[in-house]
C-alpha positions as a Markdown table, in Angstrom:
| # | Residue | x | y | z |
|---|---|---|---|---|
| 1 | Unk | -17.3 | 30.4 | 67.8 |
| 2 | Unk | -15.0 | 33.0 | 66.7 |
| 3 | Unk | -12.5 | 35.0 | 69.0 |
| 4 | Unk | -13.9 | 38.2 | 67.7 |
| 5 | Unk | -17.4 | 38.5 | 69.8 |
| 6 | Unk | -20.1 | 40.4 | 68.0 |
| 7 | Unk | -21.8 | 43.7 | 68.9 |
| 8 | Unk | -25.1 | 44.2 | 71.0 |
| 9 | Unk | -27.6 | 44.1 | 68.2 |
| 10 | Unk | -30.4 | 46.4 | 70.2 |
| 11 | Unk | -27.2 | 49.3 | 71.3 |
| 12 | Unk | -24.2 | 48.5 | 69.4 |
| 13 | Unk | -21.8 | 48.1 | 72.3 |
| 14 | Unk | -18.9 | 45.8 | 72.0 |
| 15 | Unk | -18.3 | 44.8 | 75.7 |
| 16 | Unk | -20.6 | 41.3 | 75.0 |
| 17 | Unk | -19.5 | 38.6 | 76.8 |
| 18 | Unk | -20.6 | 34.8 | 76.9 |
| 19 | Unk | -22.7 | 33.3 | 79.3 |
| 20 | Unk | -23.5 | 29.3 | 78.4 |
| 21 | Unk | -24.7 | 29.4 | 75.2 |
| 22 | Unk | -25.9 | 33.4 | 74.8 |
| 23 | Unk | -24.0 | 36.3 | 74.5 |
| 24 | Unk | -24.6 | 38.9 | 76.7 |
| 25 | Unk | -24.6 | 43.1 | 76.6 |
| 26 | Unk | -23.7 | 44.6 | 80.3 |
| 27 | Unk | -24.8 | 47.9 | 78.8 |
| 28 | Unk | -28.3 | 47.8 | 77.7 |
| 29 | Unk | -28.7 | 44.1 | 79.3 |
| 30 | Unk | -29.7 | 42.2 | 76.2 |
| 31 | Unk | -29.5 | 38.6 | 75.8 |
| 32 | Unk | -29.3 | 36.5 | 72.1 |
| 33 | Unk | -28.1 | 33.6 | 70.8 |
| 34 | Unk | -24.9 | 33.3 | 69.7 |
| 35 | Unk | -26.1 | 31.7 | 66.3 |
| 36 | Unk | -28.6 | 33.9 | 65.7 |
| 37 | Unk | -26.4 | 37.1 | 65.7 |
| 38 | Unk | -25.0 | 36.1 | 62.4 |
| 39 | Unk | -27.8 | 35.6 | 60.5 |
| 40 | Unk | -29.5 | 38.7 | 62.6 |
| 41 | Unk | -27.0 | 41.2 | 61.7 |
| 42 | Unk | -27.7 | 40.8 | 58.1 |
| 43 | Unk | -31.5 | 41.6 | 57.5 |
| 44 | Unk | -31.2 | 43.9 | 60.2 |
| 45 | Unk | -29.0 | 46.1 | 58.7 |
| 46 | Unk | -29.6 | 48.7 | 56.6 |
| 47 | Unk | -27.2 | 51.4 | 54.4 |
| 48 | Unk | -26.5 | 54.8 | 55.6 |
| 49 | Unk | -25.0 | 57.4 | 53.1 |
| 50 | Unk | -23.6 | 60.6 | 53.9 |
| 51 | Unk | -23.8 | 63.7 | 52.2 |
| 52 | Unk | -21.9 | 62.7 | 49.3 |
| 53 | Unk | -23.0 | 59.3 | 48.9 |
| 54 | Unk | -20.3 | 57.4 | 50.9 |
| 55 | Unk | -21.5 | 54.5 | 53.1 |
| 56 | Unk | -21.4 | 54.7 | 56.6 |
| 57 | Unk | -21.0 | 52.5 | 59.1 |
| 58 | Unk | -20.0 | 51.9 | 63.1 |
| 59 | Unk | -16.8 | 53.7 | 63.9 |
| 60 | Unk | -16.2 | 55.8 | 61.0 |
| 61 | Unk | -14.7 | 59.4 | 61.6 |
| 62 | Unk | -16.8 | 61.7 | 59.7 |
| 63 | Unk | -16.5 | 65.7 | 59.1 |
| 64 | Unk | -19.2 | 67.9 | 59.5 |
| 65 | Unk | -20.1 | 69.3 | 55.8 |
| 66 | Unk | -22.2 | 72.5 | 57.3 |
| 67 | Unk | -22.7 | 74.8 | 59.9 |
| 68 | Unk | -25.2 | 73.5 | 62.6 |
| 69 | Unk | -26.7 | 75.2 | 65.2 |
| 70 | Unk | -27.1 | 73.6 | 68.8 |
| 71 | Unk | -30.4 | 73.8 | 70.8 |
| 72 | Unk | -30.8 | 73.7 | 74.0 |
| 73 | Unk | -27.5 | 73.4 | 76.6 |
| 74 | Unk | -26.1 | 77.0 | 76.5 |
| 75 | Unk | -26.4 | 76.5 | 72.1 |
| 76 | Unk | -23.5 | 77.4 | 70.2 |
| 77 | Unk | -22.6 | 76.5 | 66.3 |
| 78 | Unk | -20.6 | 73.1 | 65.0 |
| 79 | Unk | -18.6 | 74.7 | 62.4 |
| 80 | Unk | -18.2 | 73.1 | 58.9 |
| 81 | Unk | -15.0 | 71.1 | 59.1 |
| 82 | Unk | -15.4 | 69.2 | 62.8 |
| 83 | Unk | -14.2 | 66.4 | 62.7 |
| 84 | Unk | -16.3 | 63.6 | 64.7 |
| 85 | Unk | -14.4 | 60.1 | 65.5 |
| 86 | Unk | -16.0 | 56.7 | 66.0 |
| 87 | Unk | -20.3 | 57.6 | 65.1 |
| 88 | Unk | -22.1 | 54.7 | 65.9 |
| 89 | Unk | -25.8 | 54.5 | 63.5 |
| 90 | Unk | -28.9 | 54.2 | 65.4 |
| 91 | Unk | -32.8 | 53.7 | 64.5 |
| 92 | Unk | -34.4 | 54.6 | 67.1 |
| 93 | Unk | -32.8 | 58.7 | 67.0 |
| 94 | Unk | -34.6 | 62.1 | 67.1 |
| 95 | Unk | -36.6 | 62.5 | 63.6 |
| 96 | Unk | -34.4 | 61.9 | 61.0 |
| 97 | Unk | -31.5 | 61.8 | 63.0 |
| 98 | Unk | -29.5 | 58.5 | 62.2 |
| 99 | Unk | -25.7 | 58.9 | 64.1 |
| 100 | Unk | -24.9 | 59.4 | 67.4 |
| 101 | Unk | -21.4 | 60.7 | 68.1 |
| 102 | Unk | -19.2 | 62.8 | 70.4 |
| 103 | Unk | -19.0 | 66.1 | 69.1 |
| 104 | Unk | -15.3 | 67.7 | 69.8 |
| 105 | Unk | -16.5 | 70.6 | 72.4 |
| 106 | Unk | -20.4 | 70.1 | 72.6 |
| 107 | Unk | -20.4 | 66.4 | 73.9 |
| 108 | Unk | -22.6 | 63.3 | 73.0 |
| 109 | Unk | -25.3 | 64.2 | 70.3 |
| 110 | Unk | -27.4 | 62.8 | 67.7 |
| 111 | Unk | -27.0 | 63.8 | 63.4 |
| 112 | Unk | -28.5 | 63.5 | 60.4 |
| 113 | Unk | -26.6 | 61.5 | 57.8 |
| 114 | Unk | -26.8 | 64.6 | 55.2 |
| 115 | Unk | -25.2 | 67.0 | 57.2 |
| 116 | Unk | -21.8 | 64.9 | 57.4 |
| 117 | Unk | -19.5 | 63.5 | 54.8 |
| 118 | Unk | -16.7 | 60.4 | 55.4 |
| 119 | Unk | -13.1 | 60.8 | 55.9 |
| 120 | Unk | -11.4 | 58.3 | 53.2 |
């Protein structure tokens, strides 16, 4: 086995640790075989592209391409140009809405792949 651990494939989080022969996420709880994970993590994933085209993946620091207004929470506007560090890409989000991230000043939200475009 590697030294490098894989990521939880149901949440993404990389604090797995080994128990026997399974690899285990304390976040979410989720228990897979350590064997498995490699071949898992290929069919399961799928590409992202921001607004541009770029692919995304886990831990990119992206810059939102337009204004968006916030709903809910006191609202407020994400101006174009805020830069997000370290979006993690989920399935399971709100509509269409394929990245969860921090947002600098508005705190943990979801967004859609074409509103954001990837810092080279």
């Amino acid at each position: 086995m590697s030294d490098v651990l894989s990521p939880c494939p149901q949440c993404k989080e990389t604090f797995t640790y080994e128990q026997g022969a399974l690899l285990v996420c304390p976040m979410c709880g989720h228990e897979w075989s350590a064997d498995a994970s490699a071949d898992g993590e290929a069919e399961a994933s799928r590409i992202v592209r921001d607004s541009v085209g770029n692919v995304l993946v886990d831990g990119d620091t992206v810059t939102i391409s337009k204004d968006l207004k916030v709903k809910g929470a006191g609202g407020g506007v994400v101006k174009v140009g805020t830069k997000v560090r370290g979006i993690r890409l989920i399935d399971d989000g709100v509509g269409d809405h394929d990245i969860d991230a921090t947002v600098p000043g508005f705190g943990r939200m979801q967004l859609k792949s074409s509103v954001v475009k990837k810092v080279l």
